[in-house]
N, C-alpha and C positions, 0 to 999 in steps of 0.2 A: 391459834387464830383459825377459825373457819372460813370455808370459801365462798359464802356472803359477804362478809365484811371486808373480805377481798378486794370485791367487785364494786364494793358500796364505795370503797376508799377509806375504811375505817382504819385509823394505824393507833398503837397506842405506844408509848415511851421506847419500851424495849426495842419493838421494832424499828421505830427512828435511827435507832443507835444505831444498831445489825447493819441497817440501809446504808447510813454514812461510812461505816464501816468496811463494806461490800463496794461503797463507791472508790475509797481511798484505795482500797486492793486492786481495784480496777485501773485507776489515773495513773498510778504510782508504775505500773511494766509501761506504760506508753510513754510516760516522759523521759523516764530513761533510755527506754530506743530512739526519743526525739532527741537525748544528751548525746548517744553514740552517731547519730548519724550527723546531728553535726558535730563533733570534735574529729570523728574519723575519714567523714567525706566532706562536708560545705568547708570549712576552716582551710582542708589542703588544698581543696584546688582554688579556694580563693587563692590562696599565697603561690600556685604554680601557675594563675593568670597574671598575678601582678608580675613574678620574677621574668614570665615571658614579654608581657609590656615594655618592662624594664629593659629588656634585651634589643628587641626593635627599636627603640627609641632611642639604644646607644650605637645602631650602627653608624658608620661612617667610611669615609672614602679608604679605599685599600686593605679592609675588611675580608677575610674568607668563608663568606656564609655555603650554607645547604639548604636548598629551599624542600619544600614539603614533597616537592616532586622528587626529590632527589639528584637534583641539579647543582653541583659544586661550582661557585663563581667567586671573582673579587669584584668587590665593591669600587663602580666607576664613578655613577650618579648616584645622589643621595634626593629625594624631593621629599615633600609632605608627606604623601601614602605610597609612593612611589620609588624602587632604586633599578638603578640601571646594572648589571653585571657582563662582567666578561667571563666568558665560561671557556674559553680551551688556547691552547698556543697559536692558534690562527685569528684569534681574537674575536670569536662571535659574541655580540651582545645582542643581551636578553633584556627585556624590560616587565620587571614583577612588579606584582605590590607587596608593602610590607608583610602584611596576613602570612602571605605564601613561605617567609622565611622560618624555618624551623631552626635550625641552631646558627650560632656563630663559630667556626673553626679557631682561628687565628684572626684576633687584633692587629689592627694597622701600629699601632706607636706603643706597644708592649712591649718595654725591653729584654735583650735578649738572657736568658739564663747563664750564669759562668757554673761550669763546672767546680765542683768541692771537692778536694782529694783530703784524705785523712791522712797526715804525717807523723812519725813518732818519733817524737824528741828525746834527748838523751836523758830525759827522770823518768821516759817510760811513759807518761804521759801522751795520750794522744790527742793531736789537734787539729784544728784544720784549716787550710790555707788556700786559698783562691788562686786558679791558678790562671797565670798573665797570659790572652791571645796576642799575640804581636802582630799577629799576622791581620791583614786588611783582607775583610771578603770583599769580593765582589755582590752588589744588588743586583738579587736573581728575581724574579717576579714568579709568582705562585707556583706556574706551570713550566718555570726551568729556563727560560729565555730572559736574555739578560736585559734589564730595563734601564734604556737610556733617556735622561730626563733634554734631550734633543728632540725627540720623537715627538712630545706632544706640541 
């Protein structure tokens, strides 16, 4: 092909082909960095906005959140966009908004873990049995002071 017919816009078969050809070469590296970036980046932080959503919207009273500031409190007030927390054993309260919270510590009505001890029986078999608190704790409240349901 000469550089008139170039210019003119003349193409004839072969070159058609070559052209789509050269176009496919070209779309084919962009869409797959448009696959990688989202399977790698849109997809996960979608799913690590909603888990966060999720989080917010399960808190509840007696709750031990961190807020973004890095503020440790329990959960007093719970409102719409809004929770109230007690942050220290002299009992200051703060009032955030949700946004502000970045994790949840400890669940309010999460039961408590029992210890699992492995025992071995006499076929040598190991097993394992839960083993009995008898004992009654006392309700301590987050920062160690004992919370009496008098007080509120």
């Amino acid at each position: 092909m000469n550089l008139t017919a170039l210019f003119a816009g003349e193409t004839t078969a072969n070159d058609t082909q070559a052209g789509s050809g050269s176009l496919l070469t070209m779309l084919l590296p962009l869409a797959l960095l448009a696959l990688v970036f989202y399977f790698f980046i849109y997809r996960p932080q979608k799913k690590q906005e909603k888990e966060t959503a999720n989080m917010r919207s399960s808190i509840e009273l007696g709750d031990v959140i961190v807020t973004t500031g890095g503020i440790i409190g329990m959960v007093v007030k719970v409102k719409d966009d809004m929770i109230l927390i007690e942050t220290s054993g002299d009992r200051t309260k703060i009032q955030i908004q949700k946004w502000a919270v970045h994790s949840v510590i400890e669940k309010a009505n999460e039961p408590e873990v029992k210890e699992v001890k492995s025992v071995k029986s006499d076929s040598g078999i190991k097993m394992k049995s839960k083993e009995d608190k008898s004992e009654k704790k006392e309700k301590k409240s987050f920062f160690g002071k004992k919370k009496d349901k008098e007080e509120k």
